[in-house]
C-alpha angles and dihedrals in degrees: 000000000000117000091240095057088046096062098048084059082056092053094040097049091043090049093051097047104031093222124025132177121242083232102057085040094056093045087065108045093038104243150097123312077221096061097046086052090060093050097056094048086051092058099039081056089059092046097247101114136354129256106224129175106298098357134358141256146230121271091229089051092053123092096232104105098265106182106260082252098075084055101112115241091004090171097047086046083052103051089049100051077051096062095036086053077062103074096047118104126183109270082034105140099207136176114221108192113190147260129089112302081043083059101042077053096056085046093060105044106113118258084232096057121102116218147160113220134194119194142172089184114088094197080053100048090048091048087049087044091074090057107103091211107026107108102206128204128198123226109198136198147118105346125227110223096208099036103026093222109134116223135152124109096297087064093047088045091053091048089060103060099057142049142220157191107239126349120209116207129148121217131217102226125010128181120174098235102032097040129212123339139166131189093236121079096203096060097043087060087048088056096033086060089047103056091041090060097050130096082201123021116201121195118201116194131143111244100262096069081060115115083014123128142188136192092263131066124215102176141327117263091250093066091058106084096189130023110187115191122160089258122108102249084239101065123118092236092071092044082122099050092049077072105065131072092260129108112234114208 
């Protein structure tokens, strides 16, 4: 493989994921974790991802004020923050984790609607913030420097002690009959926690990350009640999932 066309398999996979380690990076394209370190700096060097401690992330992911446009996928994101907006009803209590779709979601919650929020994410607490009758609670925790989401054992201790209507929270990786996974531990205890403490749990994830896994497991399918992605729930793609007890929106 040229280096060129290995390198856009780093920036796919990066934007896909948001945050990906050299080693899994280098499992997939064959070669040496060294020479996928040296791509990534490359291309942190040319502003396209950031090169963060064992493997890089995605620009739209970073804390560092990206134009909406570099966020990946911006108008799937979109359309399923569109249908999610749709469950909420005013008095609803809801969890809303991090990350980009999460974001895309606050956004679009009416400015009419009373809630009460709980978040872990600062960018999502400020965007929440503007809402006039959205009551918002912050989580805290441990911070990450480059996504802002707090985690650690303060925030899963937090999460134990209430309960809520629907939790929104995206995944890395999600396969129908292997469930939700990510590659960092920290963050699958976070969202372990999460879903534990929903009466209804909501995944939003565009349809790429679909048939995908990771080492570690956040949940099986079945503990997730709603799963929203900008595909018609009709559509072939999700014939496994149709399978599943979970509704598809």
């Amino acid at each position: 493989m040229l280096k060129q066309e290995r390198q856009q398999v780093i920036l796919n996979e990066v934007a896909l994921h948001n945050r990906v380690l050299l080693t899994d990076i280098a499992e997939v394209l064959n070669v040496s974790v060294d020479t996928i370190r040296r791509d990534v700096i490359q291309l942190d060097s040319e502003r396209k991802l950031k090169k963060v401690h064992g493997g890089a992330i995605s620009l739209g992911y970073t804390n560092e004020g990206i134009p909406q446009q570099k966020v990946y996928a911006l108008d799937k994101k979109s359309k399923i923050a569109d249908k999610a907006v749709q469950l909420l009803k005013s008095g609803n209590v809801i969890i809303v984790h991090g990350g980009t779709t999460c974001l895309e979601f606050a956004k679009k919650i009416p400015s009419n609607l009373s809630l009460t929020c709980f978040t872990m994410s600062l960018p999502i607490a400020l965007e929440l913030a503007k809402k006039p009758k959205v009551e918002v609670i912050i989580i805290g925790g441990t911070l990450s420097k480059e996504s802002l989401i707090a985690s650690g054992a303060n925030a899963i201790h937090n999460l134990s002690k209430i309960t809520v209507d629907y939790s929104f929270l995206g995944t890395g990786y999600v396969d129908a009959n292997y469930g939700l996974t990510e590659f960092d531990w920290e963050s699958v205890q976070v969202k372990k926690a999460i879903v534990q403490s929903s009466k209804k749990a909501v995944l939003l994830t565009i349809s790429e990350k679909l048939n995908s896994q990771n080492r570690y497991k956040t949940c099986d399918l079945q503990e997730i009640s709603i799963m929203i992605t900008e595909l018609s729930p009709s559509d072939s793609k999700l014939e496994d999932f149709r399978e599943k007890n979970i509704t598809l929106l």
